[in-house]
C-alpha positions, 0 to 999 in steps of 0.5 A: 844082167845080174839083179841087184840086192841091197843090204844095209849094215848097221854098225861097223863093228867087227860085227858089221865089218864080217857081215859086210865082207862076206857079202862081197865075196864070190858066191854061187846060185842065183844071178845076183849081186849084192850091194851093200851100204856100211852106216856108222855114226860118230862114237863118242870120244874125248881127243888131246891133240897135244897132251904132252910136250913130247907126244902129239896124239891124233885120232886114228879112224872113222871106222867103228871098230878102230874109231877110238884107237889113236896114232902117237907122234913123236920125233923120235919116231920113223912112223906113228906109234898106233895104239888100239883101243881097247885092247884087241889081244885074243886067246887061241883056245876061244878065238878059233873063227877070229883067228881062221878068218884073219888068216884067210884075210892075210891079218898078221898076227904074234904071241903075246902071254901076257904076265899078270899082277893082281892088287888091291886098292885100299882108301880114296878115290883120289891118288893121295893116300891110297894104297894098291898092294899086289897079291898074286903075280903071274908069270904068263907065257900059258903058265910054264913061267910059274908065278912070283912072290908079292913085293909084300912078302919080300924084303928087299935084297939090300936089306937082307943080312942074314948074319942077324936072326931077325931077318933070316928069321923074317926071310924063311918065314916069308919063304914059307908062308908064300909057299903055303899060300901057292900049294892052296892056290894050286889047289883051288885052281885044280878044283877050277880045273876039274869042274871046267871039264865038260864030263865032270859039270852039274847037270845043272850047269847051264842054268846056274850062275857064278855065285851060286857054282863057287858054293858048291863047289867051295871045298867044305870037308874036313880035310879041306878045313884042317888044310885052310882050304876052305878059307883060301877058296874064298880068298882065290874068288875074291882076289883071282877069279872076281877080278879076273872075269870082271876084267874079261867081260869088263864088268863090275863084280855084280855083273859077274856074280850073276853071269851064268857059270857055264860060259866062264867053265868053257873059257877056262876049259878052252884056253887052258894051255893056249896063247894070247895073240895081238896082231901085229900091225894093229886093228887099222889092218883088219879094218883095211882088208875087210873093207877092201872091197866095200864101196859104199860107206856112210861114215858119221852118219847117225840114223834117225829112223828106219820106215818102208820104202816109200815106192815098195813097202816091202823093202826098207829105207834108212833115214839118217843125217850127214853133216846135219843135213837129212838123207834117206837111202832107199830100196833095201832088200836086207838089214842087218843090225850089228849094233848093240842090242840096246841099239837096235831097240829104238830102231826097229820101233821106228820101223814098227811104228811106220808099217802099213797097217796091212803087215799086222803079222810083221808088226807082231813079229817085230813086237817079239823081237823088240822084247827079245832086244831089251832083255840083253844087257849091256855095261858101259866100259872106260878106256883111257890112254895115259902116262900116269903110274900112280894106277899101278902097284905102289911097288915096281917089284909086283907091275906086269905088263897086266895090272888088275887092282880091284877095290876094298869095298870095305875100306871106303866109307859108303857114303863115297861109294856111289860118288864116281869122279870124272874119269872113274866108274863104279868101284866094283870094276876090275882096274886093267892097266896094260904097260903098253910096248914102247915101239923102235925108235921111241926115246928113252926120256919119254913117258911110258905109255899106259892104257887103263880099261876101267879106272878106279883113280882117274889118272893125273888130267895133264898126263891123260891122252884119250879117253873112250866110253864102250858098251859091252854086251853081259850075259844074264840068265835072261838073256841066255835064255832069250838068244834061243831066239836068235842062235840056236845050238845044233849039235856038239860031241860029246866031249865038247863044252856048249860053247863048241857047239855049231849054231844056226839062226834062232826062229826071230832072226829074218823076222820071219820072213821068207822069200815068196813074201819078198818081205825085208828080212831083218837080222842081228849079229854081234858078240851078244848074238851068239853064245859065251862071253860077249867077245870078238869071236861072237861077233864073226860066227853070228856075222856069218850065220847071218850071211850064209844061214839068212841072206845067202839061203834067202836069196838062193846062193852059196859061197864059190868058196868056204870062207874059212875053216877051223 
């Protein structure tokens, strides 16, 4: 008869949802069989079940990774419009284990270049009386739809009469001057370009931040001033790259300036050319089939603490709560944490805390894990879902179906700069509003759907239909160097980026334990334990470390079958 071995899985992120996955899958080796427990506590999120007249909204899942998506119900509707939040959009060049993965889960999936627009928000917090004028349109379609002239450079063809002087005069000049400022953003993006190569980086690349790299590299030269080159750099950072990973990473703009460089070289690098994918019927079918084969999910169940089994101190319970009532389950012989690191933080201090003062080398060990956890850090990231266009471009002419509007910092007094209304964060995030696609079937009288990932104006409280707050993992220089800890570079060719390179679990991951102490390994994944921006991507090479590295090697066995290759 098969031993059983438990595993408790923290979170249900895609993270823990991989992690969980993979242990069910068929595996060779020892006669063992694993069962695990997938815990998730309730997200913190705000519901409207009737927030227009038109359209009921209704929460989607208890799933952590599709707790705060919602279903939209409208007559017109033969099924409900099911809206992911956040966005779950991922890029072909960057997302190559995501993607291998949701093909071998059957996951359907679609192109989606995305067309941007970048703006500008001037003025107050509030709708009235600002100003959000765009600056630089993008096509999308991985660049062959070339960009467009803002609405600020053109003048309405209805007003065009070029038999007066003055505006053919007006028109050639606007023509000309948007032609001057696309050869400097080709060149300014061909500098970008040039210095993502991975044979062409700084020697110092890997310890250098995004502040201190767009310097540098800054065209300084004499040619470059007689051309303007070395103005229209500074220009291209603060309304195109600033914005642009500000929204990648959703962080405000200090958080970006102090990212290390490297990561955004190898994202550039590695999406040039590719597509944007969505998947087709949304996170829920993700969540169904990594979940296919779980059966023992502990959905609201916030855990309080975690301690040592009480009959085998080697082994762990988990205490945590279940509609206000305490429930303790016990006998794991794994943990793994695919929360957050700040979320992991009190819980294994808990665990600490309750050790028997004989496993003074675990406590040790722990102690340097915990130190590691606290140097990661994360921001607080807001979704809201919507029908309010007062958060996009002032002119029809410049929306996409992407709008990134970033604030002018200088035309708001500083005495409103640390005032953040309801419904708003700091105005140094990046403002993403996605047009969402209307699905078949939806009327034509209805609103328009819009999800705005970090407001700067709150949208209009009668037009507002959910609202969701998120933490996101941010690299520092800090904590790049403490993820040596958890994931370890292997090896990479030589014209590969860092980024590509194969990874295995850090000298913390396990805690340090090993199988003739039969001690409870305790391991981490998530976006933030792995290498490169905090992404889904993160989450499934570090879940599968963990399993196949970690679990699987400690337990003496290996997959029946390779779960995926790129």
């Amino acid at each position: 008869m098969p031993r059983t071995v438990r595993v408790a899985v923290i979170g249900s992120g895609l993270a823990g949802l991989t992690a969980a996955n993979l242990l069910t899958r068929p595996h060779i080796g020892d006669d063992i069989e694993f069962e695990v427990h997938l815990f998730e506590k309730v997200r913190q999120y705000k519901k409207i079940t009737q927030a227009l007249p038109s359209l009921t909204v209704i929460k989607a899942s208890e799933i952590g990774m599709d707790s705060a998506s919602i279903s939209i119900q409208n007559p017109g509707l033969e099924k409900d419009w099911r809206v992911d939040v956040p966005m779950r959009s991922f890029q072909g060049g960057y997302y190559s284990q995501l993607i291998a993965m949701y093909k071998n889960l059957g996951v359907a999936f679609r192109e989606s270049d995305f067309s941007y627009s970048f703006s500008t928000l001037t003025n107050s917090h509030n709708n009235s009386g600002r100003s959000i004028s765009t600056t630089f349109i993008y096509n999308g379609s991985s660049g062959s739809a070339g960009i467009s002239k803002p609405s600020a450079l053109s003048q309405p063809a209805k007003q065009l009469h070029f038999g007066t002087w003055p505006d053919a005069v007006n028109w050639i000049w606007s023509s000309l001057l948007f032609i001057y400022m696309a050869f400097h953003l080709v060149l300014c993006y061909l500098i970008t370009l040039y210095h993502s190569l991975p044979l062409c980086r700084d020697q110092n690349i890997s310890s250098m931040v995004f502040k201190d790299w767009l310097l540098s590299v800054k065209p300084d030269g004499v040619l470059s001033r007689i051309l303007g080159l070395d103005v229209a750099w500074l220009s291209y950072v603060q309304h195109i790259l600033i914005p642009l990973f500000s929204a990648v990473c959703t962080a405000p703009e200090e958080c970006v300036l102090d990212h290390p460089v490297e990561e955004f070289l190898d994202y550039i690098w590695l999406t040039l050319g590719t597509h944007h994918y969505v998947t087709s019927n949304g996170v829920r079918e993700v969540v169904a089939l990594l979940t296919s084969n779980l059966h023992h999910i502990h959905l609201s169940s916030p855990i309080v603490a975690i301690v040592p089994d009480p009959n085998n101190s080697e082994m762990i319970s988990i205490q945590c709560t279940q509609n206000n009532v305490p429930k303790s389950y016990d006998g794991f012989q794994h943990l793994i944490f695919a929360t957050q690191a700040s979320g992991a933080v009190p819980l294994v201090e808990s665990y600490i805390a309750n050790l028997p003062p004989s496993q003074t080398h675990r406590r040790t060990v722990l102690h340097d894990v915990v130190s590691c956890l606290k140097t990661f850090k994360q921001c607080t990231s807001m979704v809201i879902n919507h029908t309010d266009s007062t958060l996009l471009p002032d002119n029809d002419l410049d929306l996409r179906q992407l709008n990134l509007i970033s604030r002018n910092t200088q035309s708001l007094p500083l005495a409103q700069q640390d005032k953040v209304p309801t419904h708003c964060v700091s105005p140094t995030y990046t403002m993403a509003t996605q047009v969402l696609s209307r699905p078949p079937g939806y009327p034509a009288d209805a609103p328009t759907v819009y999800q705005t990932t970090n407001p700067l104006l709150p949208p209009c409280k009668d037009n507002i239909l959910s609202v969701a707050k998120f933490e996101r993992g941010v690299v520092t220089k800090d904590s790049k160097e403490a993820l040596e800890l958890l994931s370890v570079v292997k090896s990479k060719k030589w014209w590969q980026c860092g980024y590509q390179a194969d990874t295995c679990l850090g000298p913390l991951q396990g805690a340090l334990s090993h199988p003739e102490k039969r001690e409870a390994p305790i391991w981490f994944c998530g976006s933030y334990a792995h290498s490169g921006i905090p992404l889904l991507e993160g989450c499934v090479i570090s879940a599968r470390n963990v399993v196949e590295q970690g679990i699987h090697e400690f337990e003496g066995v290996k997959f029946r079958e390779e779960p995926w290759r790129i």
